[in-house]
C-alpha positions as CSV (number, residue, x, y, z in Angstrom):
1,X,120.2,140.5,120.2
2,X,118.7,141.6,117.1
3,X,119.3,144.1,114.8
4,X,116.5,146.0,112.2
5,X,117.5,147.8,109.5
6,X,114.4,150.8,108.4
7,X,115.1,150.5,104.6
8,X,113.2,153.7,104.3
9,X,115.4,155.8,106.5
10,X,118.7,154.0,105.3
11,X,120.8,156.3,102.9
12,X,123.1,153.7,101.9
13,X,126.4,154.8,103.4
14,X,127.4,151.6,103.8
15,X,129.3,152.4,107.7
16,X,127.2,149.6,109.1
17,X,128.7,147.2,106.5
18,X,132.3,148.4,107.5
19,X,132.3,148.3,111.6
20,X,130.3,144.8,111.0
21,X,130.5,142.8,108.0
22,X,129.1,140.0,109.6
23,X,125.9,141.3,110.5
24,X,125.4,144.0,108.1
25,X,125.7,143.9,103.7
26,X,124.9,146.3,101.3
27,X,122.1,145.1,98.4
28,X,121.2,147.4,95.6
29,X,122.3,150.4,98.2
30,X,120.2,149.3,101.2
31,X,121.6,148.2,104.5
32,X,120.2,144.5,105.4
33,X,120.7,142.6,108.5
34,X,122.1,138.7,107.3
35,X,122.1,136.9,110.7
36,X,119.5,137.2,113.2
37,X,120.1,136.8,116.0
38,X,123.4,138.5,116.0
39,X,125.7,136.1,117.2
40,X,127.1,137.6,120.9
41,X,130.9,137.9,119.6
42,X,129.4,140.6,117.3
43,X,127.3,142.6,119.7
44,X,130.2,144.9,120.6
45,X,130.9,145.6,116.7
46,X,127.3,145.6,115.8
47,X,126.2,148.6,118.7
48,X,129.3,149.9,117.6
49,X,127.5,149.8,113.6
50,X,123.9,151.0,115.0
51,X,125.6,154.4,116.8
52,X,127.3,155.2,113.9
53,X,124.6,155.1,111.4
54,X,124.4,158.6,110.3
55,X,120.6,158.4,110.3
56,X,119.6,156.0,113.1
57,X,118.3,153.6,110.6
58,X,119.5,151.0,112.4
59,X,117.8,149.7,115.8
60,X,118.5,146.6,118.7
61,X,116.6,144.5,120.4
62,X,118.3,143.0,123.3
């Protein structure tokens, strides 16, 4: 699985980062991805992530 961050639709909420600190991080108020692929004990927390993102800036590949 990998997960894209659009840093042109991201409004820097953050959520991402909190459901899935190990796939998601915050720099200078822009969602980025830091592991890819996204190891499979985080796909569950990462989905979880890429539903809640009030803006659907956040996208899977399976």
């Amino acid at each position: 699985m990998k997960a894209i961050v659009d840093e042109e639709t991201c409004i820097g909420c953050g959520l991402c980062e909190q459901i899935c600190p190990e796939v998601f991080e915050m720099v200078d108020d822009i969602a980025k991805v830091k592991i890819d692929p996204v190891p499979e004990e985080q796909h569950e927390s990462c989905r979880e992530a890429t539903d809640s993102c009030p803006v659907a800036a956040i996208t899977i590949e399976e």
